[in-house]
Structures are given as C-alpha cells and as structure tokens.
N, C-alpha and C positions, 0 to 999 in steps of 0.2 A: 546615577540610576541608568538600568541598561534594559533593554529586553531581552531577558534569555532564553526566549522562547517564542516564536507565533505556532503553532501547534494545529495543526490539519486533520482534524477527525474524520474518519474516511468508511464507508463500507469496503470490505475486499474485491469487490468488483466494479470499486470506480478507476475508471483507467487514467493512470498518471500523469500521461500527453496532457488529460483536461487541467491539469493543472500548474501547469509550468508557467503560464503568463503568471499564474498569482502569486508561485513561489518570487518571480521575480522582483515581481512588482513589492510584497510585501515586506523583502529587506532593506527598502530604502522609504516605504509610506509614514514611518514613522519619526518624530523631534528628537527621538534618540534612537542610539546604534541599535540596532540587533544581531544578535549576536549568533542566533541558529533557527531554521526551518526545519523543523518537526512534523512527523506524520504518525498519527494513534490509529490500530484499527479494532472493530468487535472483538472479542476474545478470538485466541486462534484456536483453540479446540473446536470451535464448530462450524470455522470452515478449511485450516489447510488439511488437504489430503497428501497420503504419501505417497512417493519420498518427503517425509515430512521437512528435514533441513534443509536439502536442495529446493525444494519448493516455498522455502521460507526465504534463503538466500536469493533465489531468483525474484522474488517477489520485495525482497530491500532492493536491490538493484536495481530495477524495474524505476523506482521511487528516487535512488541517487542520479540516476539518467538525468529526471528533469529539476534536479537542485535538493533535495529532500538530504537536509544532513545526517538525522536518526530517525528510525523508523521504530513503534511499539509494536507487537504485533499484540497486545491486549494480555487481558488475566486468563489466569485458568481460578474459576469460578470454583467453591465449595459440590456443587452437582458434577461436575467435568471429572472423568475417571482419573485419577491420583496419578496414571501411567503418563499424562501428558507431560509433569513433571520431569520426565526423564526427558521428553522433546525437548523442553526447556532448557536442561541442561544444553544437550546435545547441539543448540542453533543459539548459547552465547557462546561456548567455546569454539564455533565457527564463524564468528564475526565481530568485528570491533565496532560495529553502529547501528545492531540490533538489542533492544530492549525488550523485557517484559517482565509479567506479577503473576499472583499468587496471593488468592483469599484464605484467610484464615478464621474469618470469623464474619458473617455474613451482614445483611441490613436490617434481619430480621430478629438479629441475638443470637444464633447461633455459633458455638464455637465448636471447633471442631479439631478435638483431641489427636486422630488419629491423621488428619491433613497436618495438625501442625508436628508432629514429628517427621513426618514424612518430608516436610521444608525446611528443617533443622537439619536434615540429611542430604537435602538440598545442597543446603547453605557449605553446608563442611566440604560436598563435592566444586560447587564451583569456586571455593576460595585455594582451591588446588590445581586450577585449570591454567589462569594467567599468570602473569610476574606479580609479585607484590599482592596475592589477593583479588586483583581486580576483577574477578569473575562476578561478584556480587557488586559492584559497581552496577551492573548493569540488568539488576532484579534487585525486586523488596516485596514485602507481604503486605497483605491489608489484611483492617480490619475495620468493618464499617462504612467502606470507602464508596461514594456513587460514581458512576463513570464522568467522565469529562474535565476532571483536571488536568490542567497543559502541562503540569511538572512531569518530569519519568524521572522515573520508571513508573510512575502512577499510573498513568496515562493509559486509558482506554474508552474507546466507543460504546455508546449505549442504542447509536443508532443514527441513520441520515450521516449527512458531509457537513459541516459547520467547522469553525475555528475558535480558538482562546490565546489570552495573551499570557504567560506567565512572565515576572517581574524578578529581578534583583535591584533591589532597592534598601539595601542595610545602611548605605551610607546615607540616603535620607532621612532615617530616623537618628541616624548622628547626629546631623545636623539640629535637626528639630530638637533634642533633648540638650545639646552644646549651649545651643542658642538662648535656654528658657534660664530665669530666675526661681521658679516655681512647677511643681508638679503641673498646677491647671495650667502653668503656660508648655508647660513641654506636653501635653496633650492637645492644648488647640493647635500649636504649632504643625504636629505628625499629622492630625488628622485635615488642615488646611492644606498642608504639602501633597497627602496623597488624595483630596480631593481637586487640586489643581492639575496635578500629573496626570491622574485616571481619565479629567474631562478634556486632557487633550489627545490619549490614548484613542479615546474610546469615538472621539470624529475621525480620527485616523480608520480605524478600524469599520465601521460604520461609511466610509468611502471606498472601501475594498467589497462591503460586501454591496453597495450600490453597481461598483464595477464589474464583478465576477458571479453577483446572483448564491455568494455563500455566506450563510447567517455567521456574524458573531454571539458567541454565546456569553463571553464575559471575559474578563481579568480575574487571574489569581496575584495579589497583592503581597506575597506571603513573606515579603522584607525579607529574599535570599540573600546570602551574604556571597562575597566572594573572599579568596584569600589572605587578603591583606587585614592590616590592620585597621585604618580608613571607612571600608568596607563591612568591616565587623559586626555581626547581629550583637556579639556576648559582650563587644566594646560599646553597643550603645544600651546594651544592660547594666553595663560597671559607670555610662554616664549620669547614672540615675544615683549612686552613690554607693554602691554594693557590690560584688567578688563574685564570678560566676562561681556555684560549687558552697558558697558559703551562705550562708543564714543571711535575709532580707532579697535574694537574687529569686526566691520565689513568686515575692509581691514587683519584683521590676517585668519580669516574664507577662505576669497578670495585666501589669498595668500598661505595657505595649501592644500586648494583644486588644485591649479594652477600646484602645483611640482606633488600631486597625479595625478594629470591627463597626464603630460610631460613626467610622469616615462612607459616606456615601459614595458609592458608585454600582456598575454594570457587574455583580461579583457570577465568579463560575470556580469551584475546586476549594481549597482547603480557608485562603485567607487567614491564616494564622501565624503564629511565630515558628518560623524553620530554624531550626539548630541544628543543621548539619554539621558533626562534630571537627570533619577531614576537611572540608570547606569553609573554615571558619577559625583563622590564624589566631583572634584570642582563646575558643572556646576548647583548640588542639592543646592549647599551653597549660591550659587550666589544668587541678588534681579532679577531675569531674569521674563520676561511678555509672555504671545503668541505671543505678534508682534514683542518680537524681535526675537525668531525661526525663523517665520514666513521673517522674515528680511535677516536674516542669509540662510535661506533657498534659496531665491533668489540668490546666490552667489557661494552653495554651495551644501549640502549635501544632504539627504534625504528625508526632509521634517520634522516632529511633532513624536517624539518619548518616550514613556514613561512620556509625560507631565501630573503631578499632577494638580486636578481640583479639585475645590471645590466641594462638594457631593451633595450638594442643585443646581449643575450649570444648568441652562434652556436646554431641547431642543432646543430650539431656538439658544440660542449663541451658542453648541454644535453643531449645523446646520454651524451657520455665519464663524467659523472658518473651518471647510468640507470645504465651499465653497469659504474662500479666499485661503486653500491649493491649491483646484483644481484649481481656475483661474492662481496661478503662473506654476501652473505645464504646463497647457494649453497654459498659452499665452510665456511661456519660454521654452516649448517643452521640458521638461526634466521631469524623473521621482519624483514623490514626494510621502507619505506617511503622515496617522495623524494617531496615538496609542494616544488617548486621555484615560485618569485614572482618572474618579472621585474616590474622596475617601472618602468613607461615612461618616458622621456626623463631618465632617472634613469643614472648613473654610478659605478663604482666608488668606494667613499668620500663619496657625495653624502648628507647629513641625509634622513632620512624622517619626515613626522612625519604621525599618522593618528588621524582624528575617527571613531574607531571604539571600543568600551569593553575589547574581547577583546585588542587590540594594541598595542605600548607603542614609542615611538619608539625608535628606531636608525640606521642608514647600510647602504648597498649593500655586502654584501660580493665579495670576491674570488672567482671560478673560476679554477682551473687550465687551463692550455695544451693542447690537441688533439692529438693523433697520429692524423690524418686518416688518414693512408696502414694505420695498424691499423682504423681507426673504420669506415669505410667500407664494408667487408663485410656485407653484408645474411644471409647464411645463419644459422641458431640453431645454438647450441652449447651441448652438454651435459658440464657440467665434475660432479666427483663432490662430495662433502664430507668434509671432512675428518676420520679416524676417529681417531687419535693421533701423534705424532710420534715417528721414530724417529731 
C-alpha cells in the first residue's frame, strides 16, 4: 500500500509560497511512501481570466515552484457556458501536469443531453492531441460527483484550503482475501486491514494539520490498483474464485466494495471499487466490454476509468455511454465518473502496449451500438433517484 496522493484543495488566490513547508513536510509524514503532491482548485470558469492558457500555465507553475507535482484546476460545472470546453482542451494540450473535468449530470438529477455531446466531442479532440491518446489521461466527466475527492482528474474544490489523502491499496485487499478460508473471513480480514492502515493515516495527517493550521477532510480508500499483477484490484476479484468479465465477478465487485464500505474511518470522495481498466494488469488482459464497467459500476466503484476505445469510436456512442454513466449515477444517487481513451488508429481488439510506468498493456475494447434517433436530443433531463422498490 502507497499514497498516491496528499491532495491540496486550495482557493485560487491562496499563494503557493504558504505552502511549501507542507508540501515538504507532507511527503515523508506518513508509514508509507508517497508517491505525489497534488493541488485541486474551485472550478476555473469562475475564476481564470484571459489569456485563459497562459494564465493557466502560469498559475501550475506558480504551484511546481514550491513542490506541487499536478495541479486541477477544477470542473466546468453543468451552469458554466459549454465554450470553457474548448479552454479545456486548449491548457491540456499545453501541459503534461495540468488536470481537469467536466459535469455531465449534475447533484440534483439533471442530465444534460446537449453538454454531454458537446464532451464526446471533447473526448475525440483531446485523444488527438498527445501520443497514444493520452490527452484524456488527463480529463474525465462526472456525474453526481461532490467536490473534494483527492483522486484526478476528479479532483476539485468546493471551497476553503483543506487536504485528502487518496490511497492505492489493491494489493491489501490481496492479501486479505489470499489469506481467508471463508467469505466472512476474507471480509473481516479487508475490513481489519483497512481500518488499521486508515488509523495510522489519519494521526499522520491530523499532525500536519496541527502543524500547518489546514484541516484534513478525509481518505479516499478506493483500493487503486497499480500495474502489476500483485497489485491488481481484478486479481483480488478472481481471489474470490470468479473471472473478471465472466458470470459471479459481479457478486465479487459487490462483495469488496461491501467490507470497504463497513470498514470505519475519516472517509472524503468516492471509497469505492476503482477499475481502472489501463491501470490494472489483470483487468487489461481480461475480454472485458463497457457494459460490463458499466455493470460493475452499479454495485460498486467509481464509474468508467482509463477505458481503451477504438480511435475511429463515433461521437455518438462516445455520447450513449456519458449518458448511460449518468443515468446509473442519477437514478442510484452515487457518484460515478467516465475517462474514456480512444487510441488512435487503433481497432477493436487491436494489442496496446505503453512505455509508460502507470499502465499495463492490453487491447481496444468493444462499445455498444447507438440509438441515434434516442441520442440526439439536446434538451437536459431530470430523472429522480431511486428511493426503494416496490
């Protein structure tokens, strides 16, 4: 287990000098490595002014001066005029350690027909920008989502200076499900693991903000995986006795998110099961589709992460999936997220392989087929959530 994140949530006019003792300080406060200092700010539509990317750039920089490895600069928000979009593009294709997002479907149930085409179109331009796609590396959509989770491209301010911790911890719940004889013992086990890990996190953390006067808000627990095998969120899905992709891998998803969620501690963001597909050496290997995320998602974790698309994929389907994220998000009241990766001249099925340390080879997977004639509707629609079934 690592920290992949202490996570700086900032207003845009706190000045970055005041925080340089803490960046320092906070890469070695903790039992285990950390691995990067982050800094989230309010959305930037309401406050950078233009030159919007020069003043965007100066304002990372500002932030890499006193240690800050990635910088968010926040959503653009369903009310934010749809043109900031194009900022968006414009200040990732100028920088490799600027983040940001894009609501698609708001807190309230709203979804929004004509924003989520409009980020499908998005999507298609920045996976044209860098090598390999990686311009959506570094953006994803919400939908549902409240400010202050430490993961990014989630990542944005809702307000004040505070901090969060986000967590890779995949190989933890390895361990704990290796170790059990029995389902209840591989559930006390995860949930004893990450409440021993959390209460030592979280004195750590809780001594940084005695030092420096800045709240912690909480831990995101959300068992990221990293690339390896060891590592693996989908390997400690298949520990439970089941095949990512295949029939029973639904109730293993349910049933890790179930102990993450039992387990007591300080939580702040999603705490869920992350399946990042490009990050996640077994879950690359796997014949895995959108609907089944999409499936698992329902149950579970964070919603469509790091999912390889074919390079030729429509706006259209690129839309149809936006909008079946947001409806589970909506009508399940939970937050959800889509990092869709086309990758250019790249094919359904076709080997991916990436000289990159964070992502572990795989193949293009499959989207689903378009119902243009439903799709095409630009108006927002506000669906309710679901309260019980009767």
């Amino acid at each position: 287990m690592e920290i992949r994140s202490v996570t700086f949530f900032v207003e845009p006019d706190f000045a970055p000098k005041q925080a340089r003792d803490f960046i320092a300080q906070a890469r070695t406060a903790f039992h285990v490595p950390v691995q990067t200092i982050r800094v989230a700010t309010t959305p930037f539509p309401d406050w950078l002014q233009a030159p919007h990317v020069k003043n965007a750039l100066d304002f990372v920089a500002r932030w890499q001066a006193v240690g800050a490895d990635y910088v968010s600069l926040g959503a653009v928000l369903l009310p934010h005029d749809s043109a900031w979009l194009d900022v968006a593009a414009q200040m990732i294709d100028a920088s490799d350690v600027l983040f940001c997002s894009a609501e698609m479907a708001d807190r309230e149930g709203m979804i929004d027909f004509g924003r989520i085409f409009s980020l499908a179109k998005l999507i298609k331009t920045l996976s044209t920008q860098k090598p390999n796609g990686f311009g959506n590396l570094y953006f994803t959509t919400l939908a549902n989502c409240l400010p202050h989770s430490p993961f990014f491209p989630v990542a944005y301010n809702g307000g004040g200076n505070h901090f969060a911790i986000a967590v890779e911890s995949a190989d933890l719940a390895r361990t704990a499900i290796q170790s059990a004889a029995t389902l209840e013992e591989a559930r006390h086990n995860l949930i004893q693991s990450i409440e021993t890990k959390t209460a030592k996190l979280e004195e750590s953390a809780e001594k940084l903000f005695t030092d420096y006067s800045l709240p912690f808000t909480g831990i995101d627990f959300s068992l990221a995986p990293f690339p390896t095998d060891p590592q693996s969120l989908g390997g400690a899905l298949e520990d439970l006795g089941t095949v990512v992709g295949q029939s029973g891998s639904l109730f293993a998803a349910a049933f890790v998110t179930d102990a993450l969620q039992r387990a007591q501690f300080k939580k702040v963001g999603f705490n869920g099961l992350m399946l990042p597909v490009l990050e996640d050496s077994v879950l690359a290997r796997r014949d895995l589709d959108v609907q089944n995320l999409l499936m698992y998602s329902a149950v579970c974790g964070v919603g469509l992460d790091t999912v390889p698309l074919a390079g030729d994929v429509s706006a259209e389907t690129l839309a149809a999936i936006l909008i079946d994220t947001a409806t589970l998000a909506t009508r399940l009241n939970k937050p959800l997220t889509a990092r869709l990766m086309p990758m250019p001249d790249k094919q359904v099925g076709d080997p991916l392989t990436f000289d990159f340390p964070y992502f572990a080879n795989g193949h293009v997977m499959s989207a689903p087929a378009t119902l243009t004639n439903l799709l095409t509707q630009s108006s927002p629609v506000k669906l309710t959530a679901i309260k019980n079934f009767n």
